[in-house]
C-alpha positions as CSV (number, residue, x, y, z in Angstrom):
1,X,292.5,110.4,324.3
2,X,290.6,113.2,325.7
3,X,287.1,113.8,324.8
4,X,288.0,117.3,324.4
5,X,290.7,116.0,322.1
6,X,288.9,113.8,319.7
7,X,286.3,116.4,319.2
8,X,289.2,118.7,318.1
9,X,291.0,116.1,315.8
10,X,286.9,115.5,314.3
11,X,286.3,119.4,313.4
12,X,289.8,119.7,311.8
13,X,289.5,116.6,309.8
14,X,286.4,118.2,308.4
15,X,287.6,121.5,308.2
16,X,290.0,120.1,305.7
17,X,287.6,117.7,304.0
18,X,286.0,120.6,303.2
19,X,288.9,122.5,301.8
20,X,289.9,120.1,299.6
21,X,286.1,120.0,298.5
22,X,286.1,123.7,297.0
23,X,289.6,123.0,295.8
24,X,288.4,121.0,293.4
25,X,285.0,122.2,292.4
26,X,286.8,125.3,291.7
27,X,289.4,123.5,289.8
28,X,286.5,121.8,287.8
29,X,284.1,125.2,287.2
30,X,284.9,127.1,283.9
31,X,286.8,130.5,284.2
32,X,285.0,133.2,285.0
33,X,284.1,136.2,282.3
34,X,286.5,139.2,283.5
35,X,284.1,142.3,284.3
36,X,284.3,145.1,281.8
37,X,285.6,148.4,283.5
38,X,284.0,150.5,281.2
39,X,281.3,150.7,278.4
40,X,281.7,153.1,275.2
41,X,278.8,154.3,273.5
42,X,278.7,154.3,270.0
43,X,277.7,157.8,268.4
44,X,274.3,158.5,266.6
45,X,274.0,155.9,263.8
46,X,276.0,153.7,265.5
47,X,279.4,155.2,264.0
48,X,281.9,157.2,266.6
49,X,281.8,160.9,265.5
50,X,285.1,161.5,264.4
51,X,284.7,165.1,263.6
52,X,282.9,168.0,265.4
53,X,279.5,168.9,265.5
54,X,278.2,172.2,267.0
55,X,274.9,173.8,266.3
56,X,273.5,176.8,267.3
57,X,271.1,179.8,265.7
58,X,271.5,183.1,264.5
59,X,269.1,186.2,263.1
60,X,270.2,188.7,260.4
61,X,268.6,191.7,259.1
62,X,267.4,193.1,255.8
63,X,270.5,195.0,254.8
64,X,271.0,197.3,251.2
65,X,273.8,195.3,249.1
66,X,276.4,197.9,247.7
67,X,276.5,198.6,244.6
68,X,278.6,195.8,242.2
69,X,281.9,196.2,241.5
70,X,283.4,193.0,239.1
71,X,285.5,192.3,236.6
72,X,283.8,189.8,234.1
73,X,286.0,186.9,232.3
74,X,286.1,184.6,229.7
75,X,288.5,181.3,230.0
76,X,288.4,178.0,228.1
77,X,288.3,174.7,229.3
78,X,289.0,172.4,227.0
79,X,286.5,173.5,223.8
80,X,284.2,175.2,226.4
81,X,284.3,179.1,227.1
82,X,283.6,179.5,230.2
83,X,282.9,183.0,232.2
84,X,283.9,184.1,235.8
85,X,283.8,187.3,237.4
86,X,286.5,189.1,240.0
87,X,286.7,191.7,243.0
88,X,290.4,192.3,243.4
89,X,291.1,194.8,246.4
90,X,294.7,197.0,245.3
91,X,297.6,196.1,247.3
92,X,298.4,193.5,250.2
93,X,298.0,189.8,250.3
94,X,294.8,188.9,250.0
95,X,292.6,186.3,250.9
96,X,290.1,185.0,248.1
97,X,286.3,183.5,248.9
98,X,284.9,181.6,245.7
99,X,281.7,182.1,245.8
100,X,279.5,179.5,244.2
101,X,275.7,180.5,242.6
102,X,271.9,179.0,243.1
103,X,270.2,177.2,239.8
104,X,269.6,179.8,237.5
105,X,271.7,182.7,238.4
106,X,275.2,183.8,237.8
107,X,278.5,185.1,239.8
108,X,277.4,188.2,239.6
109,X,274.6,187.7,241.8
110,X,277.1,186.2,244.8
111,X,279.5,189.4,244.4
112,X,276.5,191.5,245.5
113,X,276.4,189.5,248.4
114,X,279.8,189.4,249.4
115,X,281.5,193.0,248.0
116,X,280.3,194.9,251.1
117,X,282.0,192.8,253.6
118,X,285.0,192.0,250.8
119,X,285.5,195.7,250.4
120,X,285.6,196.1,254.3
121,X,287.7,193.5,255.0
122,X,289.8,193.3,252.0
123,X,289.1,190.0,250.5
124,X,289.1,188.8,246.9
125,X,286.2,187.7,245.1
126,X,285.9,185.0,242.6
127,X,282.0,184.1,241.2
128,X,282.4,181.9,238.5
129,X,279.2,180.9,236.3
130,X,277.6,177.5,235.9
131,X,277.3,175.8,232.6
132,X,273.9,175.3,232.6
133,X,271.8,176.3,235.3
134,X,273.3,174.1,238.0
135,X,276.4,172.6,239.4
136,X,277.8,169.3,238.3
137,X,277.2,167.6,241.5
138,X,276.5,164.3,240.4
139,X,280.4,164.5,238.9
140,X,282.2,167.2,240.4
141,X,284.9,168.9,238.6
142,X,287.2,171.3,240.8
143,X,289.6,172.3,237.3
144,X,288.0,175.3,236.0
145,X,288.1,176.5,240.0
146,X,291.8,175.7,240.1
147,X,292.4,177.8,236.5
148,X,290.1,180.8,238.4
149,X,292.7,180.8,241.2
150,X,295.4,180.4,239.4
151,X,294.4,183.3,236.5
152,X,294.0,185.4,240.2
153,X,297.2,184.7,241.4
154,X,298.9,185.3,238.5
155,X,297.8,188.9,238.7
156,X,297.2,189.4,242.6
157,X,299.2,188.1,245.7
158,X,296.3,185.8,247.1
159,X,297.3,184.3,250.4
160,X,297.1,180.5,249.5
161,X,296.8,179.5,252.9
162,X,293.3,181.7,252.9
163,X,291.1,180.5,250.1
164,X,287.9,179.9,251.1
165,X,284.8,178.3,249.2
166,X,280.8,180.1,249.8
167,X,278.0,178.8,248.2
168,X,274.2,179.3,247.9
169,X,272.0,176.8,247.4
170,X,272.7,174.9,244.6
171,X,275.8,176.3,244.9
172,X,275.9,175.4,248.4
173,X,275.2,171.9,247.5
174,X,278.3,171.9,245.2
175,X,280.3,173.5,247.7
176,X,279.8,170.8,250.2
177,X,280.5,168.1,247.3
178,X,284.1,170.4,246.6
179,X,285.1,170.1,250.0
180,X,284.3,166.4,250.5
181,X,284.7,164.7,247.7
182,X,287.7,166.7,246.0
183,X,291.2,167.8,246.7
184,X,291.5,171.9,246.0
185,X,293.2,175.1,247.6
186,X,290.2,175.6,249.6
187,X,290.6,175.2,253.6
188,X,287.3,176.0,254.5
189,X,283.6,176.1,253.3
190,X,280.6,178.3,254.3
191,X,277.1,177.3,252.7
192,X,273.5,178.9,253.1
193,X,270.6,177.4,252.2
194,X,271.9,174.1,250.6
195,X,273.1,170.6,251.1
196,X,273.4,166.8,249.8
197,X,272.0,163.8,250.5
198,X,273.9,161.9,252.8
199,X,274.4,158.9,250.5
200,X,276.4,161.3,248.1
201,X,279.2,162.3,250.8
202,X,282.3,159.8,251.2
203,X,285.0,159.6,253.6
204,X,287.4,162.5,252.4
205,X,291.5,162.1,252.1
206,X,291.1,165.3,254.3
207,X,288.2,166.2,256.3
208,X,288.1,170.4,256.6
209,X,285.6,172.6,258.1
210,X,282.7,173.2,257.4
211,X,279.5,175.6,258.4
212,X,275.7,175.5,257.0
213,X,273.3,178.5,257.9
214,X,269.6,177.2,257.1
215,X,266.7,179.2,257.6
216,X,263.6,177.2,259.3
217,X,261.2,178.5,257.0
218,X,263.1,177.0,254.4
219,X,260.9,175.6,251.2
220,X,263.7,173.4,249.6
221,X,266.1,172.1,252.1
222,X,264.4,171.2,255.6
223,X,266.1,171.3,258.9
224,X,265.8,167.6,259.5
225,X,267.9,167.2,255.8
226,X,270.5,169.5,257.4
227,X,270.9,167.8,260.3
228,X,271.5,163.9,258.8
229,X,273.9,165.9,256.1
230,X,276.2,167.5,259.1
231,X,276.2,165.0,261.1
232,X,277.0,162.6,258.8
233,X,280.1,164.8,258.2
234,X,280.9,164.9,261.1
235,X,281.2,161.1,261.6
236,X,283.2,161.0,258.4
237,X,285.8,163.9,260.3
238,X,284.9,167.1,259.3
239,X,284.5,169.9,262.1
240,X,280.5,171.0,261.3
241,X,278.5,174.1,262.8
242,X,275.5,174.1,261.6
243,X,273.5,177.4,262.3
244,X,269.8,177.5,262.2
245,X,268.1,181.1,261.3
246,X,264.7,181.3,263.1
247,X,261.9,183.0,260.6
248,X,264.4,183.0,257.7
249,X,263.4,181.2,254.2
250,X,265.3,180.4,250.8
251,X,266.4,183.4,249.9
252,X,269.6,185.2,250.5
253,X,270.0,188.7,248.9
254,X,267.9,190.7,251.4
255,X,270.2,189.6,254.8
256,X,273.1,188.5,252.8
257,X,275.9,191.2,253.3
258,X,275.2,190.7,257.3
259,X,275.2,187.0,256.9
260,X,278.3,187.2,254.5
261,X,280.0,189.1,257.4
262,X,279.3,186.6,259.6
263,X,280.5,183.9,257.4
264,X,283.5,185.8,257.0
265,X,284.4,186.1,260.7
266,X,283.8,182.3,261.0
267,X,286.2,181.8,258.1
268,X,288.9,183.9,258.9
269,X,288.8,182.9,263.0
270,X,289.4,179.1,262.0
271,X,292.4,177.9,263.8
């Protein structure tokens, strides 16, 4: 043999010594972790949002109220009498905003509010009183709501597909605990100056929408309270725009026929 040859017969004999040699290391080494292709985030909290969160800011102006047009009630519950006030436009299918009072006030007080923009737009009112001065948060109770809208209907053709909830502080507060903690006619909730603490909301049968105006110079509810309260809505499914108001404080009745207006074309633009 050539020495040409044996050289060639040596390099392929090791050629295939060493084959055989990563054949089997790679038999022996454990598998190999396959690369991920992509890496989700979780959302703030570290739950996926499952709703919608949007916030931006708004101003409104001192504007006059007009001049208070209701219909006062008395219904009982149970033993209770309970009183409720009205703004039914003539004619047409109507939609109807409950409208839901701070601590210490009464319907009344929300009708002057709203009965600019209702009157306009040609929207029922319903401003029912608290017993007591406050809501039942702790242990919400939708019934004497549902007996409101149903003593309305009864006598007006509100649109059931448009029933709306509206709330003020306190009332806000309750509002928020209607929408998502309780079952009710209402598609749609609109709240100033008001919220709960995030360990009193629950995951809802059905998440609806939802919008909070807060004014930064608030001296009950803070901005940072907001924001843990709508976002934690948000992660439970509700669609949430919360809307900060830049100089604005507690109190509603000097801007509240241009923020009801607002409110209302929120409301009534929902898809």
């Amino acid at each position: 043999m050539t020495r040409l040859a044996h050289s060639f017969l040596s390099l392929l004999g090791g050629l295939t010594a060493l084959i055989c040699l990563t054949l089997i290391l790679s038999l022996a080494a454990p598998p190999r972790a396959a690369t991920p292709t992509a890496l989700v985030m979780p959302a703030r909290q570290g739950t996926p949002l499952q709703g919608q969160f949007t916030a931006d800011t708004a101003q409104f102006g001192p504007t006059a109220p007009a001049p208070v047009t209701a219909t006062t009630h008395l219904m009982w519950q149970g033993t209770v009498l309970r009183r409720w006030h009205d703004y039914t436009p003539d004619g047409g299918k109507l939609p109807l905003v409950i409208l839901l009072h701070g601590a210490g006030r009464d319907g009344l007080s929300m009708i002057g509010v709203w009965q600019k923009v209702a009157q306009a737009n040609h929207i029922a009112l319903a401003a029912p009183d608290s017993l007591g001065r406050t809501w039942p948060i702790d242990k919400p109770d939708p019934q004497f709501l549902l007996d409101i809208v149903a003593a309305m209907s009864a006598r007006a053709d509100i649109d059931p597909s448009r029933i709306y909830l509206f709330g003020h502080s306190d009332g806000a507060a309750y509002a928020m605990t209607l929408l998502n903690r309780t079952l009710g006619p209402w598609r749609a909730a609109a709240l100033h100056a008001g919220y709960v603490p995030t360990d009193r909301l629950k995951p809802p049968q059905t998440a609806l929408p939802l919008r909070l105006y807060l004014g930064d110079q608030d001296q009950i509810f803070s901005v940072a309270g907001a924001q843990s309260a709508t976002w934690a809505l948000a992660r439970m499914g509700h669609a949430v725009r919360l809307t900060i108001l830049p100089g604005h404080d507690h109190w509603v009745y000097d801007i509240g026929p241009e923020l009801a207006a607002d409110a209302w074309d929120w409301l009534d633009h929902l898809p």
